[in-house]
C-alpha positions in Angstrom: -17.9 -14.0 -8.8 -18.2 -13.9 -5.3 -16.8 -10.3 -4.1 -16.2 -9.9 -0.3 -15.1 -6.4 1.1 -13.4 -6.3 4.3 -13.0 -3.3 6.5 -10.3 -4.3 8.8 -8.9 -2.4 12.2 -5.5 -1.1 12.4 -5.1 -1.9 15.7 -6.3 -5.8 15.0 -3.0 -5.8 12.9 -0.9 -4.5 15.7 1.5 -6.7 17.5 -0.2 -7.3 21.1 -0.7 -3.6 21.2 2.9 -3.1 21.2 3.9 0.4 20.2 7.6 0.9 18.2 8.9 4.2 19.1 12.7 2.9 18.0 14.4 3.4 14.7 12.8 2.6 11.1 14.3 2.2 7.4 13.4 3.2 4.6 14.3 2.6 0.8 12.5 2.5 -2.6 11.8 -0.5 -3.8 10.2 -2.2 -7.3 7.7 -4.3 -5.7 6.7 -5.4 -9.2 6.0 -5.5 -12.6 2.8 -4.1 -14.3 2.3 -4.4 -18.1 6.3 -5.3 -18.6 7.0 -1.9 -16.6 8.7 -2.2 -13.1 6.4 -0.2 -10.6 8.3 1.6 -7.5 7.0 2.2 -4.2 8.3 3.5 -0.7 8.8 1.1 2.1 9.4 1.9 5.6 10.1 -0.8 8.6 10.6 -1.2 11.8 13.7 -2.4 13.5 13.8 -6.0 13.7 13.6 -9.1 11.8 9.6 -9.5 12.4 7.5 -10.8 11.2 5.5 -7.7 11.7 1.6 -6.8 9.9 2.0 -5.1 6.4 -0.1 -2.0 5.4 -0.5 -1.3 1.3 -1.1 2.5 1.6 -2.7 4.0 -1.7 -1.8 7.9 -2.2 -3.8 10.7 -2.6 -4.7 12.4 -5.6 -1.5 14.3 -5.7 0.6 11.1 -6.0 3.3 9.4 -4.1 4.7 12.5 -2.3 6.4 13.4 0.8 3.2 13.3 2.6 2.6 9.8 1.8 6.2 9.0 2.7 5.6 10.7 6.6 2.7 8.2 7.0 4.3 5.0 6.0 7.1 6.3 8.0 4.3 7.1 11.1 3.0 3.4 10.4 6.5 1.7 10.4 7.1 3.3 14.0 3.9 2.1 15.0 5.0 -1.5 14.1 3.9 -2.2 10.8 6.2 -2.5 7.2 4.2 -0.4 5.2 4.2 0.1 1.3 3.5 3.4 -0.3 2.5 2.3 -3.8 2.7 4.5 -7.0 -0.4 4.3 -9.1 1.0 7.0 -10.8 3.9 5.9 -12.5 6.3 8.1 -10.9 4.4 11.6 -11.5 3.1 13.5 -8.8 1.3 16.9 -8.7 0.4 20.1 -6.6 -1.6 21.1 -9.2 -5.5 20.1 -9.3 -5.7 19.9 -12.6 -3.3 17.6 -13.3 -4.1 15.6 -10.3 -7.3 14.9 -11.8 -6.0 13.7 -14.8 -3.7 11.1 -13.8 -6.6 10.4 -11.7 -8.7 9.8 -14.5 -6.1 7.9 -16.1 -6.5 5.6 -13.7 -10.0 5.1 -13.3 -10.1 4.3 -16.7 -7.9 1.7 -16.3 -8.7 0.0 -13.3 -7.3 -3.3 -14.2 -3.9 -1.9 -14.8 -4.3 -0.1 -11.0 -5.7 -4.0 -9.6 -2.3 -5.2 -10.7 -0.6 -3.1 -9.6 -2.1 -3.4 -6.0 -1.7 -7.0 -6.4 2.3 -6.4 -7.1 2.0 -5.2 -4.0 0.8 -8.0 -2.1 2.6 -10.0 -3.4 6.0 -8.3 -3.1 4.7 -8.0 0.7 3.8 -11.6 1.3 6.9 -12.9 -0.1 9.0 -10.6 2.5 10.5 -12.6 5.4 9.9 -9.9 8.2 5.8 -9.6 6.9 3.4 -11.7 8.6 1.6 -12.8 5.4 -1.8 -13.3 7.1 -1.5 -9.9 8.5 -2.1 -7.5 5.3 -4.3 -4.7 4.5 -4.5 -1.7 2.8 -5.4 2.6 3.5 -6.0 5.3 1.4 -6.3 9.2 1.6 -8.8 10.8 -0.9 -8.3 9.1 -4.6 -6.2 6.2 -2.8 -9.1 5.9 -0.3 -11.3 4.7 -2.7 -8.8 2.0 -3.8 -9.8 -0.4 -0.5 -13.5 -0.2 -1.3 -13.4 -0.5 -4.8 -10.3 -3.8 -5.3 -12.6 -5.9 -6.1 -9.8 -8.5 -4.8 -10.0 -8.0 -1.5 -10.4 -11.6 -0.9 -6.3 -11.8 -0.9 -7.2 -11.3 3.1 -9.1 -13.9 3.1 -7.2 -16.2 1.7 -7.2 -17.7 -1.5 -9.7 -17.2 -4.4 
């Protein structure tokens, strides 16, 4: 199998170098299904109908927290509809060892995380203010490694 990894600029995705400093929203969402279990994310937006560029942003080892939250929100004022996904299933930590646990549960099963990811696209693509040829992804610690290692990448590319 042919595996391409992309590094891709933030500001290539932004609009024309256009900068939103207006209103956003925000909600959780289910952006899929993994394994028969409906996965839950936070999306924030700008104003607008779009379509604007999409980021997938993959949390930290501490989970889906408030942290991750304030940078989809910073990313959805810069222009973009960004998706905080939850490899975590809904657990999140302060505490180091049991951040590296649910880490480790999912670097066992990196399949289970790949789908998930995927979810993500394609709950993304599908969304009429997303420019679906305008998607990629970021990560922070744990999540950081999720860009490098998706072997899918090629959804950027176009199809497989």
């Amino acid at each position: 199998m042919n595996r391409t990894v992309l590094t891709l600029s933030i500001l290539f995705l932004l609009p024309g170098g256009l900068t939103f400093a207006g209103n956003i929203a925000e909600e959780t969402v289910v952006y899929g299904s993994v394994r028969g279990v409906q996965v839950k994310g936070f999306l924030a937006k700008p104003e607008g109908s779009g379509p604007f560029p999409a980021l997938i942003l993959i949390h930290e080892w501490w989970g889906l927290n408030e942290h991750i939250h304030d940078n989809a929100r910073a990313f959805a004022r810069e222009g973009y509809v960004a998706l905080s996904v939850d490899l975590y299933k809904g657990q999140s930590t302060k505490d180091s060892k049991v951040a590296r646990q649910l880490a480790g549960g999912v670097n066992s099963n990196m399949e289970q995380a790949f789908d998930n990811l995927e979810a993500a696209v394609s709950f993304l693509k599908a969304r009429s203010d997303v420019s679906p040829d305008r998607l990629a992804s970021v990560g922070w610690c744990f999540g950081g490694g999720g860009p490098i290692r998706w072997p899918r990448t090629t959804w950027v590319c176009g199809p497989r």
